[in-house]
N, C-alpha and C positions, 0 to 999 in steps of 0.2 A: 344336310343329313348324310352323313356316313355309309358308301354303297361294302363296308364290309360288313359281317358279325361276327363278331370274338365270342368265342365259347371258351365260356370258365369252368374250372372244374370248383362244384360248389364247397368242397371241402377246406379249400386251402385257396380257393380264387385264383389260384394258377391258370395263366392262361394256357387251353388247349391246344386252338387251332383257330386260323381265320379263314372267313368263307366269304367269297364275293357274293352279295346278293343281287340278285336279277331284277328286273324292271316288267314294264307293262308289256313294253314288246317282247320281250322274251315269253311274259308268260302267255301273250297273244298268239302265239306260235306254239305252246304247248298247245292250247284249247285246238289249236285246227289241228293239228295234228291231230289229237286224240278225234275229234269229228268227224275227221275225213277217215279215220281207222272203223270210227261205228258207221258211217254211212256205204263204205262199199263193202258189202257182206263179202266179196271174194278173198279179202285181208284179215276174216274171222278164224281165228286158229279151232280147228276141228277140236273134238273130248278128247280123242286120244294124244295129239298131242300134247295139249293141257297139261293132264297126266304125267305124263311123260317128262316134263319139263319140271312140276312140282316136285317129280320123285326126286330129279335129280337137285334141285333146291333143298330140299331137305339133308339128301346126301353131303353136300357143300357145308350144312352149315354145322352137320355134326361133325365135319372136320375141322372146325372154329369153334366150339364152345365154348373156350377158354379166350380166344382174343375179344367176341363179342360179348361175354360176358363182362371181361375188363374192361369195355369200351361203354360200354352203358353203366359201370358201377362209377366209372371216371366223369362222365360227362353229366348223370341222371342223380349219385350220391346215394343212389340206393347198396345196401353192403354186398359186395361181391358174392356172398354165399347166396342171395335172394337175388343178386342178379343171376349167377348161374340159371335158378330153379326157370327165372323168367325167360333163360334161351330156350331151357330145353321145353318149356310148355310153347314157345314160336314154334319149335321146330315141328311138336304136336299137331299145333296148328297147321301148317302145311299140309300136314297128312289127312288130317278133318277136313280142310278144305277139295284135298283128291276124291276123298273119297264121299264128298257130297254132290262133285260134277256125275258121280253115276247115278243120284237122284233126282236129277236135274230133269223133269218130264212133267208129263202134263195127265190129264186123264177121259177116257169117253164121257162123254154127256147122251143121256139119255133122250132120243126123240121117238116121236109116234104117241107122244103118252096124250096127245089131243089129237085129233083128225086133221087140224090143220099143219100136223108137222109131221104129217105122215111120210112113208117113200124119202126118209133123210138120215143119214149118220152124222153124227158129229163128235169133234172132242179138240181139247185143249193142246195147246204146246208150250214152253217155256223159251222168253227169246229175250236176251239181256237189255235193260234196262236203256243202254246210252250212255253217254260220258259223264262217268263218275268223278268227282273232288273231295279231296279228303282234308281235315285239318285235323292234325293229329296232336297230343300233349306229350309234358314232358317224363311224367312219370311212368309208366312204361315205354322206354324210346326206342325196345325192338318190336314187341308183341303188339302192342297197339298199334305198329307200323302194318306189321304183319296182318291184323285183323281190317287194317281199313285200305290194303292193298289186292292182297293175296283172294278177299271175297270178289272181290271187282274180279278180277284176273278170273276167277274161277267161271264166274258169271258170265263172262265171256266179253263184259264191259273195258274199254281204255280206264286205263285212270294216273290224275294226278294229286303227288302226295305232297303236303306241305307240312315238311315235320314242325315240332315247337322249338321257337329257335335258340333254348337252352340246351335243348337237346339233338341236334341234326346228325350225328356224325355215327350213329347206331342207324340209320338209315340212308345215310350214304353206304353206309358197310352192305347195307341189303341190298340195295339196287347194284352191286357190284357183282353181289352173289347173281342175282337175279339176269345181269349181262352173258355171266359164265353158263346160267344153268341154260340158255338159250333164248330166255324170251324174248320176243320180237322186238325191234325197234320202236319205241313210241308206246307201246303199251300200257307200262308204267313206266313214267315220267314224273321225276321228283323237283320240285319248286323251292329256294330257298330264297325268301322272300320279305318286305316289310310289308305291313297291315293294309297299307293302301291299295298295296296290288294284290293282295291276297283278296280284298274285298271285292278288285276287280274281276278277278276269276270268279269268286262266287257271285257275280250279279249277273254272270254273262247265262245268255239262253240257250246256248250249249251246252251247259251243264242238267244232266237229265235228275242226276241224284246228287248230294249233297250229304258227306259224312262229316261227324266236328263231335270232339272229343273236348271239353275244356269248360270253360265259368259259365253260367247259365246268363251273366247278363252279355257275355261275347254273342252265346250261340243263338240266343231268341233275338240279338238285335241283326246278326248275320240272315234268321230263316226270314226277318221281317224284307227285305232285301231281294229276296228270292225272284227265281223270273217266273212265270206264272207255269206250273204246270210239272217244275222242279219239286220232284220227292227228295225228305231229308229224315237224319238219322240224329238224333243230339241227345249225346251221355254228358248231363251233367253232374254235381257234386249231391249228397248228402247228406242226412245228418244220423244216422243209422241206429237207432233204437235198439238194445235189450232187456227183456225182462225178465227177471232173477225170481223164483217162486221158491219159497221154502224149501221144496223137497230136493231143489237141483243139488246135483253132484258136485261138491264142491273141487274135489281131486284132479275129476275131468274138466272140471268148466273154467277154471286159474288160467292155466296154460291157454286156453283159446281165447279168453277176453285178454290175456295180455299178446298173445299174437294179432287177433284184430284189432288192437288199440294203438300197437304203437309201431308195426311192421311198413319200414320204407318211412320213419317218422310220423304217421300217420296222413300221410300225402296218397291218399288212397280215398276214391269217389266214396267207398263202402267200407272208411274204416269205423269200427265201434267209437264213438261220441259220446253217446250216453248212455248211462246203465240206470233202468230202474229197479230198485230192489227192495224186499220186503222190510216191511220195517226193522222187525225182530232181528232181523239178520246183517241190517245194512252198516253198520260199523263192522262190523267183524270183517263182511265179505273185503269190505275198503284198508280193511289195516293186512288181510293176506293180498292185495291188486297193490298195494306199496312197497310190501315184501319183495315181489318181485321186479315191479318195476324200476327199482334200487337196484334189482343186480344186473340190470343189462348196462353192455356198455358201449357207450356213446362216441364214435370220435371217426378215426378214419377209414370211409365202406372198400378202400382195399384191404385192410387187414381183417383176414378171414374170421378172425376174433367177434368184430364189431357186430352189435345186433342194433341198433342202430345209430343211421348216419345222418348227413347235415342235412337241412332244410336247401329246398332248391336257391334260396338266395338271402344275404342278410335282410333284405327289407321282409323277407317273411320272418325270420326272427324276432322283429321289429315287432309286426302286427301282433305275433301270437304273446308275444311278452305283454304287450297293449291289454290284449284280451282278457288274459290272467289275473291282470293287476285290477281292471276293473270288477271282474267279477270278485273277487276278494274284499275289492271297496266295496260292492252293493250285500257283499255276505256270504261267499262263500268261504270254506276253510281249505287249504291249500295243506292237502296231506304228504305230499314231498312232488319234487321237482318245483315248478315254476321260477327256475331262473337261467341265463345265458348261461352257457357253457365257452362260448368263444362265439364269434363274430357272425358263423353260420352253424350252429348245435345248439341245440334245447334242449333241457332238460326233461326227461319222461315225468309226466304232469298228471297229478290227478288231484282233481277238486270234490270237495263233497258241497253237495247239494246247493250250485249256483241258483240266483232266484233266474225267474222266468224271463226280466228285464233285459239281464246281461247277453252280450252279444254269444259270449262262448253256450249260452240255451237258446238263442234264436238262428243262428248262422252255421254253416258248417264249417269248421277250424282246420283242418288239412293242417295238420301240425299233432306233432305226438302229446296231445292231451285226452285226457279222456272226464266225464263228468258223473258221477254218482248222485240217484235222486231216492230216498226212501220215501215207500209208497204204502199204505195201507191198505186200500180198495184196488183191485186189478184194474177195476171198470175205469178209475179214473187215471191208473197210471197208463193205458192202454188211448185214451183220450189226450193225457199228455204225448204222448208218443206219437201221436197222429195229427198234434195240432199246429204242426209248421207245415210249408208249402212245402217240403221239400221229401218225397217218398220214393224211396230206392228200396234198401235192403234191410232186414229188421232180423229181430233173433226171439228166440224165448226157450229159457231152460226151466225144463221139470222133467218129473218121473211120469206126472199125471199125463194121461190121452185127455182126457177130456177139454183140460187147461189148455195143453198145445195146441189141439185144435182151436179154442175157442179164440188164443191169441192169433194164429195164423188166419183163421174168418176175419178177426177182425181192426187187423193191423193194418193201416193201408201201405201196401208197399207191393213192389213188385213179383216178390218172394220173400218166402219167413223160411228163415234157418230154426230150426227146431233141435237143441243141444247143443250148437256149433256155431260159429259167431261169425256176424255179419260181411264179415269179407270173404267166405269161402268161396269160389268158384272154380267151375272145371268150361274150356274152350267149348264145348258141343252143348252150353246150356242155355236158355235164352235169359240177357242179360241186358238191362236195362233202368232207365230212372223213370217214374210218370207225375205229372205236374211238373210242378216247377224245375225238379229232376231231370228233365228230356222227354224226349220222344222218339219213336221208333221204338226197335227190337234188336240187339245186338246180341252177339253167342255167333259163330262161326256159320253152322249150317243157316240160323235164320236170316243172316244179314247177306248170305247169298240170294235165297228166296227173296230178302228184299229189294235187291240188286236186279233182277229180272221180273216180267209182267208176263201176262196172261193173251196168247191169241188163240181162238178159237177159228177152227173151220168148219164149215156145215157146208157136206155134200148131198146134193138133192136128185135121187137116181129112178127111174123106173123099177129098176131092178131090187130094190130095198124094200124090203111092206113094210 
C-alpha cells in the first residue's frame, strides 16, 4: 500500500499535490498529545484568550479569500463562485463560534424545595467534553473543517481532524492559519491518513466525542466501534423531499428548486431529490425545471462562469449514469440531461416520475439529478415523502398556512423549509439528519453545547435556609 495520497483535481484529474500519510504511531501520538492537553487543566487556554485567537483567525483568513476559495474550488470541483460564498460563511463561522464561548455557562438549580435539601445552593458549570475526533468530507473542505474544528477549540476540547482525502489541502491551509493566529501546540492536530488508522483513532478510549461527516454505512459501522462511553455526532446523506401545492409561486419557487437541485452538482447531504407535485400542474412545473436546468453551464468550477462543476470522481459518474439508465428502463422519462458530459461532468438531470423500485427513488444520488413525482392526495404524497429511512431536510411551497403547517407537522425530517428549498442553511442553526440520516445536532452554537457536559456543585452551609 502506497504511504502517499495524490490529490486530483476532479475536473481535469490533474494531479494537485502529494501528501505523505501517517501511520498508527503517528496517530498514537496525536491522541496522547491531545489527552495529556484534556487531563492537565493548567494547559486549558482561558475564554479570553479563545477569543482573542478566533478574532485573529478570522482576521487571517479574510486576507485569503481568494487563495482559499481557489483551493477548494481546485481540489473539491465545486465552482469557484460557490466556493467563495463557502469561505466567507467559514469565516462567519469563526465568529459564531467567538461568540458562543461567551455563552458558554451553566445555571442555579433550585434547593430547599423539600426539607431534605434544605441549608444548600447549587448550580451547573459547563466543562468541555475531552478529546474530540473529527472525520470530515469532501464537499465542503473549508467550512466543514471549520465546523468540526473550530466547536472543539471553542469548547475548550483538544481535537484531531482528519480531512477526506480528496480533499485535504483546504485544511492544511487552516491549520496553517490556525499556527499564525496562535493557537497552542497540539490543540488542533490534523491527521492525514488511510482507513485503518483512522479507525484506530476512533476506537481508542481517549476519544471522549466522535465527529464524522460522510455515508451512513461508514459512519454507523465507525459509531458501532466506539469505546464505551464515547459521545458522537454523524451527518449523514439524504434524500430531501418537496412538495409543490397548486397555489405555490411559480416565479419564486424556479430559481430555488433549481439552486437546491443542482448546486455543487448536487453533492450536497440536503440537495432537492425529489419533487412532489400536483398533478394538474406537474408537466408544466417539469417542462419550466428543464428550461432552466439546460441553461446552466457545466465544465470548469475555476471559470467564474460555470454554475456547475464535475462530480468528486469519474466512478461517481459511473454510478449516477447507472442510476439514470435504470430508472428509465423501469419507466421513467428523462426530460433532458441524463448523459456524460466528459469523464467527470454530468449532465443536469431531470427525470419524471421514476417508479418506487428504481434506486434513484429509494437512495440518495449526490449527483445533479433531480426526480419529479405527480401527486394527487397530499396525504399520500406526504407518506411518499416519508417513506425512506433517510430524514434530513424537506420543503413544501404554498401560499396556504394551513397546508404549510400541516406539511411541516407532518413531514418527518429535521426541519421543513417552507417556500425555500431544501438545502438552505445559515451556520448558527441546528442542523442535522435523524434515522438513518445521523445523529446528533450540528449548527455551530449547538455542536459546542455538544462538545462540553454538565457538572453541578451543591454547597451545603448553615448559613443558607
Amino acid at each position: 500500500m502506497s504511504n502517499i495520497l495524490k490529490v486530483y483535481a476532479p475536473y481535469d484529474q490533474s494531479l494537485i499535490k502529494e501528501i505523505p500519510l501517517v501511520g498508527k504511531a503517528e496517530a498514537e501520538k496525536a491522541l496522547e498529545t491531545a489527552n495529556q492537553l484534556f487531563l492537565d487543566q493548567h494547559t486549558w487556554i482561558p475564554a479570553h484568550k479563545k477569543k482573542s485567537i478566533l478574532n485573529k483567525v478570522a482576521s487571517l483568513m479574510n486576507d485569503q479569500i481568494h487563495e482559499l476559495a481557489l483551493t477548494a474550488a481546485q481540489e473539491g470541483g465545486k465552482p469557484y463562485t460557490d466556493s467563495k460564498v463557502e469561505v466567507l460563511r467559514a469565516i462567519d463561522g469563526i465568529r459564531i463560534a467567538n461568540e458562543e464561548i461567551s455563552h458558554l455557562g451553566g445555571k442555579q438549580v433550585p434547593m430547599g424545595l423539600m426539607a431534605s435539601s434544605t441549608g444548600r445552593i447549587a448550580f451547573t458549570t459547563r466543562e468541555p467534553i475531552g478529546v474530540v475526533l473529527s472525520i470530515s468530507a469532501f464537499n465542503h473542505p473549508l467550512n466543514l473543517i471549520v465546523h468540526q474544528t473550530i466547536t472543539a477549540f471553542a469548547a475548550g476540547c483538544p481535537v484531531i481532524i482528519k480531512p477526506a482525502p480528496n480533499t485535504p489541502i483546504s485544511c492544511l491551509a487552516f491549520i496553517e492559519i490556525l499556527k499564525k493566529a496562535g493557537v497552542p501546540e497540539g490543540w488542533v492536530q490534523c491527521i492525514i491518513c488511510d482507513n485503518e488508522t483512522a479507525e484506530f483513532m476512533v476506537t481508542d478510549n481517549r476519544v471522549n466525542y466522535f465527529s464524522f461527516i460522510g455515508s451512513a454505512r461508514v459512519g454507523w459501522y465507525l459509531k458501532s466501534k466506539l469505546a464505551p462511553g464515547t459521545r458522537c455526532a454523524l451527518e449523514h446523506g439524504g434524500v430531501a423531499p418537496v412538495i409543490v401545492e397548486k397555489d405555490a409561486d411559480l416565479e419564486s419557487m424556479l430559481p430555488l428548486l433549481i439552486k437546491g437541485s443542482f448546486y455543487h452538482a448536487g453533492q450536497v447531504c440536503v440537495s432537492v431529490q425529489r419533487i412532489y407535485v400536483q398533478h394538474d400542474m406537474a408537466e408544466d412545473l417539469a417542462a419550466e425545471i428543464v428550461i432552466k436546468a439546460n441553461a446552466l453551464k457545466v465544465g470548469d468550477p475555476l471559470d467564474e462562469e460555470t454554475d456547475v462543476g464535475p462530480l468528486i470522481s469519474p466512478e461517481e459518474v459511473d454510478r449516477i449514469d447507472t442510476w439514470v439508465k435504470e430508472a428509465e428502463e423501469k419507466g421513467a422519462k428523462i426530460l433532458c440531461g441524463g448523459k456524460r458530459l466528459s469523464a467527470t461532468c454530468y449532465s443536469p438531470t431531470v427525470l419524471f416520475d421514476p417508479p418506487k423500485d428504481a434506486k434513484m427513488s429509494k437512495e440518495e444520488v449526490f449527483g445533479p439529478v433531480v426526480c419529479i413525482y405527480p401527486f394527487r392526495d397530499r396525504k399520500e404524497a406526504i407518506q411518499l415523502a416519508n417513506q425512506l429511512d433517510y430524514h434530513f431536510q424537506a420543503a413544501v411551497f404554498t401560499k396556504n398556512l394551513d397546508i404549510a403547517l400541516e406539511c411541516v407537522n407532518q413531514l418527518n425530517a429535521t426541519c421543513v423549509m417552507v417556500n425555500d428549498h431544501t438545502a438552505f442553511r445559515v451556520d448558527w442553526m441546528p442542523f442535522g439528519g435523524r434515522d438513518a440520516s445521523g445523529e446528533g445536532m450540528g449548527g455551530i452554537p449547538y455542536a459546542i453545547q455538544e462538545m462540553t457536559r454538565i457538572k453541578m456543585m451543591v454547597i451545603k452551609s448553615d448559613s443558607i435556609l
